[in-house]
Backbone bond lengths (Angstrom), bond angles and torsions (degrees), N, CA, C in turn:
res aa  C-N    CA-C-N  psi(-1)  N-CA   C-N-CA  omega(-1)  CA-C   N-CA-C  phi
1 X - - - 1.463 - - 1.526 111.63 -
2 X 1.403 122.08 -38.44 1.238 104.90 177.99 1.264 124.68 -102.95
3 X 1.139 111.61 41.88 1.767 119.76 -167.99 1.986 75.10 -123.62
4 X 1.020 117.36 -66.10 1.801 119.64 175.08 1.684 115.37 -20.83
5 X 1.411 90.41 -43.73 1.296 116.25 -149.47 1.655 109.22 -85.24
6 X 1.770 104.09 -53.34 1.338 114.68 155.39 1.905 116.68 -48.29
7 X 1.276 107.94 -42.46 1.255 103.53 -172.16 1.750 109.14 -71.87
8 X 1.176 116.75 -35.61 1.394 108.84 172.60 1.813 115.68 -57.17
9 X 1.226 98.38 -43.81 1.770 80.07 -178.00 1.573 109.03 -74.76
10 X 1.472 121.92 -16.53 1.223 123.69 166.12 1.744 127.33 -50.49
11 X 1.178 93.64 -58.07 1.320 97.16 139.49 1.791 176.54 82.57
12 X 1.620 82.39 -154.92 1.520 139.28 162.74 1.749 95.35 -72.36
13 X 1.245 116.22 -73.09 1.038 125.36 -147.38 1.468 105.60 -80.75
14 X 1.344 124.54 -30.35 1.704 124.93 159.15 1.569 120.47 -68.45
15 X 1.323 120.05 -4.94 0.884 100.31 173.49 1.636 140.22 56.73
16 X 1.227 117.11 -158.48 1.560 101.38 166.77 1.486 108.72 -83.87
17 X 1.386 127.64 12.02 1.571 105.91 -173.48 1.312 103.83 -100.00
18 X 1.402 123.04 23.09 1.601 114.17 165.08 1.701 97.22 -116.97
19 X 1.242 113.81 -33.24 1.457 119.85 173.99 1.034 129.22 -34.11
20 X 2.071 106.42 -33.73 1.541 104.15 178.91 1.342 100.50 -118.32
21 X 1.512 88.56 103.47 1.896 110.67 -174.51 1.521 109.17 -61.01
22 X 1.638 97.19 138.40 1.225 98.78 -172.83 1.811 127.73 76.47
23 X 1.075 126.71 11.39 1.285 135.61 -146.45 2.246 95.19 -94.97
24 X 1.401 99.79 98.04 1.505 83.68 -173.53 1.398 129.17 -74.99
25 X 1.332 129.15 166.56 1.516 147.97 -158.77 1.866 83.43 -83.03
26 X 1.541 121.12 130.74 1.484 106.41 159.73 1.727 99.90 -118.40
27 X 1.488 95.35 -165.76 1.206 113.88 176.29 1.662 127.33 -60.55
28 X 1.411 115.32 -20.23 1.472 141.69 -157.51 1.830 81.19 -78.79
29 X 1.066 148.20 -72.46 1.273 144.71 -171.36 1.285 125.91 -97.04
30 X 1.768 112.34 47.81 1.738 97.35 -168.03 1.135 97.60 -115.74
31 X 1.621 107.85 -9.15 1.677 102.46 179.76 1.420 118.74 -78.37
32 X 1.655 99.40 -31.98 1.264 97.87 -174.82 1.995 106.01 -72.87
33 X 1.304 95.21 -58.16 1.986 103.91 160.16 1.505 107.50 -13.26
34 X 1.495 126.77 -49.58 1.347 145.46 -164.06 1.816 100.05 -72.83
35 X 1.119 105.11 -71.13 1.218 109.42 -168.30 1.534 103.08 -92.44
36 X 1.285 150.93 28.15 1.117 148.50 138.64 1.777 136.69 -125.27
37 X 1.844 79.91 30.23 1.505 90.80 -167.83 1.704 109.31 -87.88
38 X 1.172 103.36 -34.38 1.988 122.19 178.10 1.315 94.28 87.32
39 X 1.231 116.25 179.87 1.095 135.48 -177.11 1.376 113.98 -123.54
40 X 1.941 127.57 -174.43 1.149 143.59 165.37 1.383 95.86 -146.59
41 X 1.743 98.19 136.91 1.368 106.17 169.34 1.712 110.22 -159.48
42 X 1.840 108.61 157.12 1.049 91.35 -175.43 1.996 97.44 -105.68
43 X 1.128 114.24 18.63 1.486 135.86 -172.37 1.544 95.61 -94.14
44 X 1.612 122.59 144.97 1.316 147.16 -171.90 1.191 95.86 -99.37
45 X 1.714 110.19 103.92 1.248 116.16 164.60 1.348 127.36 -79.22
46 X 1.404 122.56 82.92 1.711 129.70 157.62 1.301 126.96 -11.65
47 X 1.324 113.35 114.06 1.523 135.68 -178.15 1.302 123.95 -124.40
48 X 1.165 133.60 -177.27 1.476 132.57 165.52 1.572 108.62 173.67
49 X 1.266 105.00 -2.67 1.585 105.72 -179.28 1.510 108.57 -131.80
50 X 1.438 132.33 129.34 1.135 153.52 163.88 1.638 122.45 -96.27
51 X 1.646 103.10 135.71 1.773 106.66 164.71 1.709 102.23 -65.79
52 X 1.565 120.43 129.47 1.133 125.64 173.98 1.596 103.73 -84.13
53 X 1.145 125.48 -49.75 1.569 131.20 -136.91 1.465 88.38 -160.40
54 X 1.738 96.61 -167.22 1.608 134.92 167.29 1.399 113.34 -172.48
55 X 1.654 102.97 173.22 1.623 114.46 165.35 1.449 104.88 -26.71
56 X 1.269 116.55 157.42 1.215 132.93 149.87 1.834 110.02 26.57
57 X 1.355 99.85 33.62 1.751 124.61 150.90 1.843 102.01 -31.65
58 X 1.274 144.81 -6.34 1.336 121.89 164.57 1.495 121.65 -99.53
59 X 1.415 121.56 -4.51 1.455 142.85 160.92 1.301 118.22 -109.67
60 X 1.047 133.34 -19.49 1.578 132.73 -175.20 1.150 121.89 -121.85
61 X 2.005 116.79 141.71 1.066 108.31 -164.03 1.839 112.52 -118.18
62 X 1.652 89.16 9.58 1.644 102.16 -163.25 1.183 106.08 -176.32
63 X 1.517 109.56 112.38 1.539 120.84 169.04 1.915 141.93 -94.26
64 X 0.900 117.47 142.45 1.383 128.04 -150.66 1.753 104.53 -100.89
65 X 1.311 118.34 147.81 1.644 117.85 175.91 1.891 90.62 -44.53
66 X 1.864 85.46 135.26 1.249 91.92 165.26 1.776 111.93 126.70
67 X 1.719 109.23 -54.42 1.190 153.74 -150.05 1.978 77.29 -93.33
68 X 1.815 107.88 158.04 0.879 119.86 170.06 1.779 116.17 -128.66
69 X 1.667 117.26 152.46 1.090 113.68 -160.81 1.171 89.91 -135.53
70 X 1.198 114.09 166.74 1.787 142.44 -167.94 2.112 93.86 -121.73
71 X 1.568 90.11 109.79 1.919 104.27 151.02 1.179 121.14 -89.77
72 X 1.069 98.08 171.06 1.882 104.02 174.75 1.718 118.12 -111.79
73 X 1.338 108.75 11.49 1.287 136.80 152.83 1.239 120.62 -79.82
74 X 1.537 123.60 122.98 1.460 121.16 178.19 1.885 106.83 -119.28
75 X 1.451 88.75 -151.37 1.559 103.61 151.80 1.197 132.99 -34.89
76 X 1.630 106.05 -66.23 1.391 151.63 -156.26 1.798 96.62 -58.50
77 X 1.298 115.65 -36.54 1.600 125.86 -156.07 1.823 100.47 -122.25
78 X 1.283 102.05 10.58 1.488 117.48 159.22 2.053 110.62 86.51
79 X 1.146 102.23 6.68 1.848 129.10 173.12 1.787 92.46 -43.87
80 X 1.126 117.24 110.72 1.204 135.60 148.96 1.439 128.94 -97.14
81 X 1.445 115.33 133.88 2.113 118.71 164.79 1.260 102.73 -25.98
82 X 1.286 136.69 151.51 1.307 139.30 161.57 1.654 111.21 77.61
83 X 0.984 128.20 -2.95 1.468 135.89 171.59 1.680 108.39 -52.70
84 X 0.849 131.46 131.24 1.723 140.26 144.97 1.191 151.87 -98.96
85 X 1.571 109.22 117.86 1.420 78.95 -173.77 1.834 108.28 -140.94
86 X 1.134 126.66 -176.41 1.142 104.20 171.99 1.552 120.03 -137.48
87 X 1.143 109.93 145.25 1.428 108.51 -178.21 1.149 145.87 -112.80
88 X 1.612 121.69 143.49 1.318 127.82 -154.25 1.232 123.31 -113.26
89 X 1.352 127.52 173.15 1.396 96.98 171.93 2.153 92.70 -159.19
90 X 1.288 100.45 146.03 1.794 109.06 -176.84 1.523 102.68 -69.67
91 X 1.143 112.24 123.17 1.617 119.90 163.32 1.712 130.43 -110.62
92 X 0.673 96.19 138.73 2.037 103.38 -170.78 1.125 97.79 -118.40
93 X 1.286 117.79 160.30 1.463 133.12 164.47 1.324 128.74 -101.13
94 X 1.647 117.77 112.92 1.249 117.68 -145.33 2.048 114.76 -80.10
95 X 1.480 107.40 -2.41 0.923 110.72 -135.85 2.048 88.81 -130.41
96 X 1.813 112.40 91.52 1.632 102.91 168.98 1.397 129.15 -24.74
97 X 1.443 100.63 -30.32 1.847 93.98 -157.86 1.736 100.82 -62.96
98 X 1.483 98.22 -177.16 1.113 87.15 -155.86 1.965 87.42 -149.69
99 X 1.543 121.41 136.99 1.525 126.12 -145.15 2.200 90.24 -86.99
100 X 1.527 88.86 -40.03 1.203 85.92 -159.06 1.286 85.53 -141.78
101 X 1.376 124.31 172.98 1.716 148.23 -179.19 1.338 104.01 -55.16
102 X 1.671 131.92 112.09 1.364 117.80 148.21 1.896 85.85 93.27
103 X 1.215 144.98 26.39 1.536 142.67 -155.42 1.520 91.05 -100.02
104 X 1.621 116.16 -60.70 1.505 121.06 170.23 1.375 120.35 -37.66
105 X 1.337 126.96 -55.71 1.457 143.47 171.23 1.189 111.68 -28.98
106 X 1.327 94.78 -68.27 1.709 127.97 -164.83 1.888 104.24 -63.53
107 X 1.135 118.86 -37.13 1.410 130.58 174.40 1.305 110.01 -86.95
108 X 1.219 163.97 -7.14 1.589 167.73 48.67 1.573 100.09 39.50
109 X 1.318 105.95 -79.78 1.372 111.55 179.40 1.800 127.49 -37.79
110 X 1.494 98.84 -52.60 1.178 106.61 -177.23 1.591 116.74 -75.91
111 X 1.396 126.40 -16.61 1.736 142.28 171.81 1.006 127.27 111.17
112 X 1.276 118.04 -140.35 1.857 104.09 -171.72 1.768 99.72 -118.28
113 X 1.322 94.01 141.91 1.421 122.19 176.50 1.646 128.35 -75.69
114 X 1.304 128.85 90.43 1.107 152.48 -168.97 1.495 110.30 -86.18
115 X 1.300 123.75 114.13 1.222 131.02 -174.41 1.648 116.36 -94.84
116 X 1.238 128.18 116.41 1.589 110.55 -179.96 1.430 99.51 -82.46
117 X 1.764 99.15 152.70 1.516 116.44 -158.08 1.603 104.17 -95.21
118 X 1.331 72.00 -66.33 1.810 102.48 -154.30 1.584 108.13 -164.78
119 X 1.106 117.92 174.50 1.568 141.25 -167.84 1.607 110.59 -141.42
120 X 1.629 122.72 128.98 1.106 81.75 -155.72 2.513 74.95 -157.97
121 X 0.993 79.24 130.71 2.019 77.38 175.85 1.098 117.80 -117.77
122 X 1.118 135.33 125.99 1.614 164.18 179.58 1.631 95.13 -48.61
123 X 1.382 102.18 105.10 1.887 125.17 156.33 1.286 122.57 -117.86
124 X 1.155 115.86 51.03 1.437 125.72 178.30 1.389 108.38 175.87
125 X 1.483 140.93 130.24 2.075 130.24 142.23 0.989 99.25 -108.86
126 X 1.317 110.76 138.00 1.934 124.17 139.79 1.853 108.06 -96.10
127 X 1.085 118.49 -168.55 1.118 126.08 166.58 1.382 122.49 -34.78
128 X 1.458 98.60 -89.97 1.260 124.35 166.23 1.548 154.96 -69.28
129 X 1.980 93.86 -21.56 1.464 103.78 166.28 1.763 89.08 -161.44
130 X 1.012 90.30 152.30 1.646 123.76 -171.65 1.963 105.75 -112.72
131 X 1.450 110.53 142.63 1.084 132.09 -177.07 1.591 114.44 -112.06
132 X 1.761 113.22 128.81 1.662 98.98 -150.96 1.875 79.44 -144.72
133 X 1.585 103.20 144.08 1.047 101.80 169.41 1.607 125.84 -85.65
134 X 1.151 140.81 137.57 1.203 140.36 168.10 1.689 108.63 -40.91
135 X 1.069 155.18 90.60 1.547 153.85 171.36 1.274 108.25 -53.62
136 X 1.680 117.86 -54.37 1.346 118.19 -173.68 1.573 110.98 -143.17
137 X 1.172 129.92 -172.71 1.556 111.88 178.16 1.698 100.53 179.47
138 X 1.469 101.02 128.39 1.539 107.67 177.82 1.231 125.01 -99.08
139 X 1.956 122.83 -4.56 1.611 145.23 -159.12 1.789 77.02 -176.72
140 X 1.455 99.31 141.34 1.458 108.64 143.98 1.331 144.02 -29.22
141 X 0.559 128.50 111.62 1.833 121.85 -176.45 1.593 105.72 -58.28
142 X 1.144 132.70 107.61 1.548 130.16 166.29 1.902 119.51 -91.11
143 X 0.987 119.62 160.44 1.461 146.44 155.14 1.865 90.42 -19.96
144 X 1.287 133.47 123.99 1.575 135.15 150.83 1.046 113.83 72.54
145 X 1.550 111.90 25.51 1.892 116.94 178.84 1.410 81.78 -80.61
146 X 1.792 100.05 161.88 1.447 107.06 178.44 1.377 120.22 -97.81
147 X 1.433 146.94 165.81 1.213 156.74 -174.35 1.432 147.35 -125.79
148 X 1.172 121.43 85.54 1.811 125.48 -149.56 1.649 88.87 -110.61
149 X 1.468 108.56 155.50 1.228 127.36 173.19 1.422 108.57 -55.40
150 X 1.409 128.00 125.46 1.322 142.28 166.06 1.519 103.91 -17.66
151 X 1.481 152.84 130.04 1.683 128.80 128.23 1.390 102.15 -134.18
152 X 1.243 96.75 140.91 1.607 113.73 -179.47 1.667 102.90 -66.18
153 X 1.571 117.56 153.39 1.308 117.17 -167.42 1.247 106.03 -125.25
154 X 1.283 107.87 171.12 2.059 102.52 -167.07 1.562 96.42 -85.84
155 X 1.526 98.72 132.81 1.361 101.59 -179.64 1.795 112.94 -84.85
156 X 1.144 140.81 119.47 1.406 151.66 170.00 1.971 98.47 -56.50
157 X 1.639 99.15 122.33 1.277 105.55 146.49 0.963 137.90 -40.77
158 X 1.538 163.31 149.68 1.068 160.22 129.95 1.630 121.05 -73.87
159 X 1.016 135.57 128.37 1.682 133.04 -170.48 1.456 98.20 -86.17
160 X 1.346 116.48 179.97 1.499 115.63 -178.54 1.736 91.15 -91.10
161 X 1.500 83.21 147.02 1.676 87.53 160.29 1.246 139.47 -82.68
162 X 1.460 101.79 132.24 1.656 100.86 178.96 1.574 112.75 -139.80
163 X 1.127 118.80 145.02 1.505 130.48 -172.42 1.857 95.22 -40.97
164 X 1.451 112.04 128.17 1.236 115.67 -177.37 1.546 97.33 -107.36
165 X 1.789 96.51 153.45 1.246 135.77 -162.38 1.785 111.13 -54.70
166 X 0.853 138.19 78.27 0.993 131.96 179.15 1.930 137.72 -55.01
167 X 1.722 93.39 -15.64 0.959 105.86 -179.32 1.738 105.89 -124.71
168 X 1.125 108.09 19.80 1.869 111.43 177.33 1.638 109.37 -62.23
169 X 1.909 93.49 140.34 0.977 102.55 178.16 1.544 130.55 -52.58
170 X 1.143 138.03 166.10 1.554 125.57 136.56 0.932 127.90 -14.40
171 X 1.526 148.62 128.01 1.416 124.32 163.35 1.678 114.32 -94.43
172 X 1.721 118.76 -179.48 1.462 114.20 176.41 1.720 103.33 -101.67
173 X 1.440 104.35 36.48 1.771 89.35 172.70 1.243 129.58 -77.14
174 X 1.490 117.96 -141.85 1.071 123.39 165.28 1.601 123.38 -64.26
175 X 1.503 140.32 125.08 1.375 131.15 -169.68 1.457 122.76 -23.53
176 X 1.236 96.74 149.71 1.805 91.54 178.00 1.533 119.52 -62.45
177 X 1.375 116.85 144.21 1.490 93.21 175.60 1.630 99.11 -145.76
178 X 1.435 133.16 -172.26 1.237 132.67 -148.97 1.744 104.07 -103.58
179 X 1.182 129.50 -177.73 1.383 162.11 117.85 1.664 106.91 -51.76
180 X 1.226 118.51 76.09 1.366 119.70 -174.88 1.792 108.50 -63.81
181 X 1.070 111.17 -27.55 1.737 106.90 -167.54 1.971 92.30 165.28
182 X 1.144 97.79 150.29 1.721 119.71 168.61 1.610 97.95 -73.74
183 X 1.772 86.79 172.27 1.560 94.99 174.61 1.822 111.45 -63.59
184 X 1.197 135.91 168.78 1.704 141.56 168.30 1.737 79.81 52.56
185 X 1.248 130.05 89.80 1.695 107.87 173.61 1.234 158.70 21.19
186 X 1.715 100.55 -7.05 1.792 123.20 -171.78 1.711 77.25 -46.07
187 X 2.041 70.77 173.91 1.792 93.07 171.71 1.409 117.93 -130.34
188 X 1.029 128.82 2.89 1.308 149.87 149.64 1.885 141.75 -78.27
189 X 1.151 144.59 149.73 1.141 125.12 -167.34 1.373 107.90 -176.36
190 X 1.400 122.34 125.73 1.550 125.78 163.26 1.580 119.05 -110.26
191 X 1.389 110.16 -162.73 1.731 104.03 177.00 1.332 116.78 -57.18
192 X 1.157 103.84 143.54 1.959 120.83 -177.55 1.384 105.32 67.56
193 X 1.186 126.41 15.78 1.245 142.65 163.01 1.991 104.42 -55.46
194 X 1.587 104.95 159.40 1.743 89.71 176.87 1.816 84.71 -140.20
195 X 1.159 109.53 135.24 1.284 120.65 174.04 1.583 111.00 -127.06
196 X 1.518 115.02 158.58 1.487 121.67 159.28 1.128 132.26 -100.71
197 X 1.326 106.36 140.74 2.452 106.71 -168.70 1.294 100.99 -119.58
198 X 0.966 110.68 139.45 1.729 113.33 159.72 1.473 126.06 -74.44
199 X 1.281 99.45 41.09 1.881 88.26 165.40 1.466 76.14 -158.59
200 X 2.035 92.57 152.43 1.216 116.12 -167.48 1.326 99.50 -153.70
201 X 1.245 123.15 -153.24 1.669 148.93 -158.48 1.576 100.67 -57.97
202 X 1.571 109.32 -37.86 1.467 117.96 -163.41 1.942 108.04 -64.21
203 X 1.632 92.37 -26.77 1.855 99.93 -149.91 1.910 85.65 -119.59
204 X 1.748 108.36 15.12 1.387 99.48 157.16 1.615 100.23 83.71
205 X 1.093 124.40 36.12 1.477 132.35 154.08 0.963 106.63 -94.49
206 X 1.966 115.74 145.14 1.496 122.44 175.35 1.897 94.99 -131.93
207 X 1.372 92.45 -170.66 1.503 106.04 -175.06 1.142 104.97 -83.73
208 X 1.545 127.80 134.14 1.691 113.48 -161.82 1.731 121.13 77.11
209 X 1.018 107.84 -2.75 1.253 117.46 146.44 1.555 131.88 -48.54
210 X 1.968 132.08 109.48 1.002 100.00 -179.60 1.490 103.21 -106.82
211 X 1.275 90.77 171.50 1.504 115.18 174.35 1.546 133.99 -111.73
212 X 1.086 135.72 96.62 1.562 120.89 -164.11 1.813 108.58 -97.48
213 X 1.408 105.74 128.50 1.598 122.49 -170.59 1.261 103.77 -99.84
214 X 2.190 97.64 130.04 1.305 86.21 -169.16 1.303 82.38 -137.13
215 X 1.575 121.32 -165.99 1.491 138.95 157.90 1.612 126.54 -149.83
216 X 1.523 108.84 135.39 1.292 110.34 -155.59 1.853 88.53 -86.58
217 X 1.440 104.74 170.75 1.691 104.72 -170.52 1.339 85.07 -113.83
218 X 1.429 107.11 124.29 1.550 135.05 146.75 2.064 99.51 58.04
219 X 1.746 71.71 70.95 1.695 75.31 -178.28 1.864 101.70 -101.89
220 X 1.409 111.25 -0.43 1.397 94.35 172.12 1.403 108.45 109.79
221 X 1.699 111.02 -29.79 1.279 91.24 -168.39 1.341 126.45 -96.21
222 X 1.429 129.13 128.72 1.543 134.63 -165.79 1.688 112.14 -45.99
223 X 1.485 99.53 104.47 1.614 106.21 176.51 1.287 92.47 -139.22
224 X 1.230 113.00 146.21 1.681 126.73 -174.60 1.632 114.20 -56.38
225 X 1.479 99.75 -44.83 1.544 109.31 -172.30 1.472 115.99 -43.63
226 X 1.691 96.64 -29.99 1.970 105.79 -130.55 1.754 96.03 -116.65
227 X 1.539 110.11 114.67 1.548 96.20 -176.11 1.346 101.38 -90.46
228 X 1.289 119.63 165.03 1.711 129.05 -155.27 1.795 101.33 -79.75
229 X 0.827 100.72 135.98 1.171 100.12 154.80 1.917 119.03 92.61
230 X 1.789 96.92 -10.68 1.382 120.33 -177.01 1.303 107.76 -54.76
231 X 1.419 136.57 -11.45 1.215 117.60 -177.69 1.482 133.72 -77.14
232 X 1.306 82.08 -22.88 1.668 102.48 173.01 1.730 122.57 -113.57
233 X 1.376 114.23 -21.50 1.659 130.92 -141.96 1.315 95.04 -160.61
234 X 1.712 108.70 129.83 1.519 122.36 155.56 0.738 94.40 -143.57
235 X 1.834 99.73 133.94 1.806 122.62 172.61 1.828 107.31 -16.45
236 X 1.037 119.63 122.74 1.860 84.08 143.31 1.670 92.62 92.52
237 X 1.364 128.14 -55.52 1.757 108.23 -138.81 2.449 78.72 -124.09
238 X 0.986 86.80 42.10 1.998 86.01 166.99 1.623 102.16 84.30
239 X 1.288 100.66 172.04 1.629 112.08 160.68 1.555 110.15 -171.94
240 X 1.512 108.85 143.46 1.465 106.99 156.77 1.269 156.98 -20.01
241 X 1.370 142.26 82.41 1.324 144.44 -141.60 1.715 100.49 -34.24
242 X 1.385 130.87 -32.12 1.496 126.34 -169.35 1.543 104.71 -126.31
243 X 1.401 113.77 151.16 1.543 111.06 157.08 0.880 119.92 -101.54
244 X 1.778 120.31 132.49 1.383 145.79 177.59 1.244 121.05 -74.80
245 X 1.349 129.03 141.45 1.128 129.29 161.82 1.828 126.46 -80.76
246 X 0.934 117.60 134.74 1.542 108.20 -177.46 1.547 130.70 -42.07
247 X 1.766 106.84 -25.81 1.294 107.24 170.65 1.679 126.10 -75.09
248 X 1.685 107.47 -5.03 1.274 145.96 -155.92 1.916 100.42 -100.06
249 X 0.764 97.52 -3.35 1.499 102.95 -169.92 1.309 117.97 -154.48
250 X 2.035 102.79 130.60 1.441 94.19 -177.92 1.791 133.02 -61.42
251 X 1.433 88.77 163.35 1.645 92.83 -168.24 1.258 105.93 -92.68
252 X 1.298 114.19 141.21 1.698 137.67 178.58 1.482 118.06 -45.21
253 X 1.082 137.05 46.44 1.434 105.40 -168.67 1.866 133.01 -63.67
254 X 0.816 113.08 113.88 1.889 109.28 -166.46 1.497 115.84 -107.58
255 X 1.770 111.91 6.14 1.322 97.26 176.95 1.639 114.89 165.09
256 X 1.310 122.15 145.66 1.469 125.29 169.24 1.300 107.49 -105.24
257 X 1.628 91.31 174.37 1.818 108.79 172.98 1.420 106.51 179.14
258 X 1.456 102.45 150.12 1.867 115.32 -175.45 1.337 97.34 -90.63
259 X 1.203 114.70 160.97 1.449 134.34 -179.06 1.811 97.02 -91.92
260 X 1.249 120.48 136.17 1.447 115.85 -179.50 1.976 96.17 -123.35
261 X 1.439 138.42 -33.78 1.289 150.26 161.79 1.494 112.03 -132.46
262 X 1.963 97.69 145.31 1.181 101.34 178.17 1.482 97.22 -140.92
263 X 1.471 128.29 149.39 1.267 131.65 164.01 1.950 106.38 -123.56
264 X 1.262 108.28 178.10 1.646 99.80 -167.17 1.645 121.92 -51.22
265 X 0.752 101.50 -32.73 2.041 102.11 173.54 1.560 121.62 -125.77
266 X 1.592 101.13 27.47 1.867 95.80 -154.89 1.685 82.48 -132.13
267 X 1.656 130.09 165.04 0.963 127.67 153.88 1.788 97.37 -141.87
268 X 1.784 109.76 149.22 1.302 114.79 179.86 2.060 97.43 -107.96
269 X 1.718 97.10 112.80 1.609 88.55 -169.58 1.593 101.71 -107.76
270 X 1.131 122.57 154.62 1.290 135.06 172.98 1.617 100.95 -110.40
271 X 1.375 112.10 127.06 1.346 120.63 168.79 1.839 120.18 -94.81
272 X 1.725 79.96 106.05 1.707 93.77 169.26 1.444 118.70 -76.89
273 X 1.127 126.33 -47.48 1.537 118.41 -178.60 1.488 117.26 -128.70
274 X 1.493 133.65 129.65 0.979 114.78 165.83 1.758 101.34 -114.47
275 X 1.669 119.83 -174.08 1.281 137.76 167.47 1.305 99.24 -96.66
276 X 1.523 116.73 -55.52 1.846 121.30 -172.50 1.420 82.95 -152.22
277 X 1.450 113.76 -172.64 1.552 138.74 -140.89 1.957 93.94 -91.76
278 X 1.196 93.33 129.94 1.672 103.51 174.33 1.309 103.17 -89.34
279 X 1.621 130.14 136.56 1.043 143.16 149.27 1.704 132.11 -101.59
280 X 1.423 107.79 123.62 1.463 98.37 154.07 1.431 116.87 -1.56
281 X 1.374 119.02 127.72 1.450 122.59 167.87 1.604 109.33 84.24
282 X 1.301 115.04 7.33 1.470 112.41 164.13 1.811 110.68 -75.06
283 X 1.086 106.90 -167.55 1.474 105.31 -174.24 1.705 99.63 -127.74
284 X 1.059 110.96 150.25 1.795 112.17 165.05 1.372 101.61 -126.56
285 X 1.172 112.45 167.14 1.679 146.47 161.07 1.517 114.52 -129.80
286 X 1.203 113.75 144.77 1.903 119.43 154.98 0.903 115.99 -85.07
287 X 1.310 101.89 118.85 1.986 126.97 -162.38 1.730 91.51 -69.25
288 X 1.181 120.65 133.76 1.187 118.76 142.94 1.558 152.27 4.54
């Protein structure tokens, strides 16, 4: 019942962008994909400057491209007109449960989750804090988001699209590793979707890196989606004269995606193609 149950709001919540199977990631959204994907890292991202405020700070709690905000950087700390920068902010997951076996662990392990905000250039100094307009914005800008110098990031090719392999081998890359969690923690995901992997820079991932998402059938391991035993047997609706083992049976493939950021054990993936909806707790490889 609650694997049924999970799958209905699953879904609900994809909408038509898992509906149109196969539907590829283009060029029209990779910049923004790029700069609003966040990152994972297990590296201490360096700060020193905070959003103080905004416009009309006695009604509002979050500002949008367009809208202007108050730093706590001025003159004084060398803040020049035309300065950029962009802002981030640390995200946790508010919620114990857990998508798949060992998911918490596995997200611990890999570091802390950095959300890109907004983009935002300095039109005004005083002394002490400087006033900057929002340029662009992926979340509101709030009160104590953090603030790093603007740098443009290497943009990843995209290949042409073509109906992906559904039945591709294994590859000999780097170890298999998971679908750690969707973007904001969801557990679900279709094209232009942004998910997190556990392998990064360390195991020889680059930017433009692809990844092909797959799932093994009825390997046992406790994920909400997946009722036990479906690979062979459902309650009620027949089953296979024998039970299989998961290594015994072909593997699912449901989907690719380019790598857009990587830090030493983390990758930030954008999903170009799926078959049906990727979940948390799928597995990837680097395609060939």
């Amino acid at each position: 019942m609650r694997a049924r149950w999970m799958l209905g709001i699953i879904a609900t919540g994809l909408c038509g962008g898992v509906a149109a199977a196969q539907q590829g990631a283009t060029g029209t959204g990779l910049e923004t994909a790029l700069y609003c994907g966040g990152i994972v890292t297990s590296e201490s991202v360096h700060h020193d400057a905070h959003i103080i405020s905004g416009e009309a700070s006695h009604d509002e709690i979050g500002w949008l491209a367009g809208q202007n905000v108050f730093i706590d950087r001025g003159a004084d700390k060398g803040v020049k007109i035309g300065d950029e920068f962009s802002v981030i902010r640390e995200e946790h997951e508010a919620s114990p449960a857990e998508w798949f076996t060992g998911q918490r662990m596995l997200l611990r392990a890999m570091g802390t989750f950095y959300a890109d905000v907004a983009r935002i250039r300095v039109v005004h100094v005083e002394k002490k804090t400087a006033t900057a307009q929002v340029v662009s914005s992926c979340d509101p800008v709030e009160r104590g988001d953090m603030l790093l110098p603007f740098e443009a990031r290497e943009m990843p090719q995209l290949r042409p699209f073509a109906p992906m392999d559904q039945f591709a081998p294994a590859t000999d890359k780097p170890k298999t590793a998971m679908v750690a969690t969707v973007k904001r923690f969801g557990e679900a995901a279709g094209p232009n979707s942004i998910v997190y992997v556990n392998l990064g820079a360390a195991q020889g991932v680059k930017v433009g890196t692809y990844f092909r998402i797959f799932r093994y059938q009825g390997d046992g391991n406790d994920i909400v989606y997946q009722t036990r035993g479906s690979a062979y047997m459902i309650y009620g609706f027949g089953s296979a004269p024998a039970r299989y083992a998961w290594e015994d049976l072909p593997r699912d493939v449901i989907g690719e995606g380019i790598v857009l950021r990587v830090s030493k054990n983390a990758a930030t993936v954008l999903i170009t193609a799926t078959r049906r909806e990727v979940s948390a707790g799928d597995y990837v490889e680097v395609e060939k």
